[in-house]
C-alpha positions as CSV (number, residue, x, y, z in Angstrom):
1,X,13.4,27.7,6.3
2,X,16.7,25.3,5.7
3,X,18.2,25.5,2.1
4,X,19.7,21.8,2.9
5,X,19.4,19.1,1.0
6,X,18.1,15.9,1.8
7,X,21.0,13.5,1.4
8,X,19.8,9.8,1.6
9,X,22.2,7.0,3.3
10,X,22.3,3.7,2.4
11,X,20.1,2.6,5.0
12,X,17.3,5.2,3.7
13,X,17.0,3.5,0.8
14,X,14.5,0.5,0.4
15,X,15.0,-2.7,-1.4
16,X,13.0,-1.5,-4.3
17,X,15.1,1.8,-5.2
18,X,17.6,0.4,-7.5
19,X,19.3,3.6,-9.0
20,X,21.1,4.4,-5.7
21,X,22.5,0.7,-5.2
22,X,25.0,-0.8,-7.2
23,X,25.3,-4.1,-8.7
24,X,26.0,-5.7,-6.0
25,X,23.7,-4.7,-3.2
26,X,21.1,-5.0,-6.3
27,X,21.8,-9.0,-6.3
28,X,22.0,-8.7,-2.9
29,X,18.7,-7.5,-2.6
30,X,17.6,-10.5,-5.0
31,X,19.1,-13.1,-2.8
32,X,17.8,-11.9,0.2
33,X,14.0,-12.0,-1.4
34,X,15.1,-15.2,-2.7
35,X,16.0,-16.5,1.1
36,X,12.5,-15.0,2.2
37,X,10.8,-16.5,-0.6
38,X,12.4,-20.3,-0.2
39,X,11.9,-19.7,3.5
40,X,7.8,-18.7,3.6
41,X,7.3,-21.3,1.3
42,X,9.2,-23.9,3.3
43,X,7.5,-23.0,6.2
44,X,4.2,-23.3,4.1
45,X,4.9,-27.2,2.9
46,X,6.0,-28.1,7.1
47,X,2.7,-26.3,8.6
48,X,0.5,-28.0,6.0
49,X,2.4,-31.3,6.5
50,X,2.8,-31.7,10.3
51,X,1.0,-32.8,13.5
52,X,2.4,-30.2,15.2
53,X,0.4,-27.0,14.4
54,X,-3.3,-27.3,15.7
55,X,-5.5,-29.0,13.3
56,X,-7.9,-26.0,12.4
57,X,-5.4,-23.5,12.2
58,X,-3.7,-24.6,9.4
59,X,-5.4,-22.4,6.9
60,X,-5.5,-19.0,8.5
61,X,-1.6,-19.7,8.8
62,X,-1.2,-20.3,5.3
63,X,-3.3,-17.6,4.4
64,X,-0.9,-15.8,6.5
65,X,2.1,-16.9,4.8
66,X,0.8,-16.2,1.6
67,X,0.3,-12.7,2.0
68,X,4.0,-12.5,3.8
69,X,5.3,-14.2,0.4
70,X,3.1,-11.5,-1.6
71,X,4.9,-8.7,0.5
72,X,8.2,-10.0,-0.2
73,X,8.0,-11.1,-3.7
74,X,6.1,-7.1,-4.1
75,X,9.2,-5.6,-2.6
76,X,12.4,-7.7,-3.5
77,X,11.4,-8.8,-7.2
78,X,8.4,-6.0,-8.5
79,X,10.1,-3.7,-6.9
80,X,6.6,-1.7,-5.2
81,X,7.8,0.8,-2.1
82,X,6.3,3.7,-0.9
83,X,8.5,6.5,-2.4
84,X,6.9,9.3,-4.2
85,X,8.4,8.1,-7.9
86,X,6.5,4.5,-7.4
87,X,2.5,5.8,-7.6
88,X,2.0,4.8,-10.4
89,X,2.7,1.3,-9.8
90,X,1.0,1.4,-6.9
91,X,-2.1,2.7,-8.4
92,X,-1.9,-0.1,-11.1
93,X,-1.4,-2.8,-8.8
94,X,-4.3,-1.3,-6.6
95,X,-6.3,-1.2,-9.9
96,X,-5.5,-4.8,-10.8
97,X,-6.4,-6.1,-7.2
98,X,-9.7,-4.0,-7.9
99,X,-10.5,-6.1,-10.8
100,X,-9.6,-9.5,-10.1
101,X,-11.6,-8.8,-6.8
102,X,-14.5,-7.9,-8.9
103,X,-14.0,-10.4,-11.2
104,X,-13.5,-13.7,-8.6
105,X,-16.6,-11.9,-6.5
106,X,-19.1,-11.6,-9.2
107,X,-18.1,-15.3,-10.5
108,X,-18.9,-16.5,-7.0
109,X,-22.1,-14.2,-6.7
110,X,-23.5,-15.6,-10.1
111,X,-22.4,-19.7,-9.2
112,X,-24.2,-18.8,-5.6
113,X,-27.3,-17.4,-7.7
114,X,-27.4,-20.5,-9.9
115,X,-26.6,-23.0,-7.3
116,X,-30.1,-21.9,-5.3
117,X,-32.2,-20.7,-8.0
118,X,-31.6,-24.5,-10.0
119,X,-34.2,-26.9,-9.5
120,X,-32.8,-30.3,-8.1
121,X,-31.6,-32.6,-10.4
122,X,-34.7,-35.2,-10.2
123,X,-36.6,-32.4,-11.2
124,X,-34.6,-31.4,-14.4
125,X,-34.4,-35.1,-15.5
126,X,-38.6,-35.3,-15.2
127,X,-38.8,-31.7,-17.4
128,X,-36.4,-34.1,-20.1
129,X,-39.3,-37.0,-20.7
């Protein structure tokens, strides 16, 4: 076994790990998530608006550029990498995707129940009279 110390270069270092940059690479790091950012979204507003993208693909590519934006805005702006000091925010952001997914899926199991257990509407008004 080594005694050596793991010295970490610039280029070791993720976007995220703000202690080892220095004010400038740190706005750096903002402008560049910025430029991804203003780019996805772009790129959003011309797929959704053009005839040049096939017709029915449109959503699965915006659902794709969502989750690209979610990555950067994660990594440039909140900050979330994979070093061992950032768990806990990984675990709390894991945790809140857990809820809001359980949250938005039980909302749309109950509206489903509802929407095929309700009688139809003449029905309703004739239980009225």
């Amino acid at each position: 076994m080594s005694d050596q110390v793991h010295v970490r270069t610039q280029h070791d270092i993720a976007p995220g790990d703000e202690e080892q940059h220095s004010v400038g690479e740190r706005v750096l790091g903002y402008v560049v998530g910025l430029a991804l950012a203003l780019l996805l979204t772009a790129t959003s507003f011309f797929i959704a608006g053009t005839d040049l993208v096939w017709q029915p693909s449109i959503p699965v590519a915006l659902i794709v550029l969502a989750i690209a934006q979610m990555g950067v805005h994660l990594v440039f702006f909140l900050h979330i990498t994979t070093g061992p000091d950032n768990t806990n925010n990984v675990l709390a952001l894991a945790f809140g995707l857990l809820v809001v997914f359980l949250v938005v899926g039980g909302t749309v199991w109950i509206m489903a129940h509802l929407n095929a257990n309700m009688p139809p509407m003449d029905h309703i008004m004739q239980m009225r009279r």
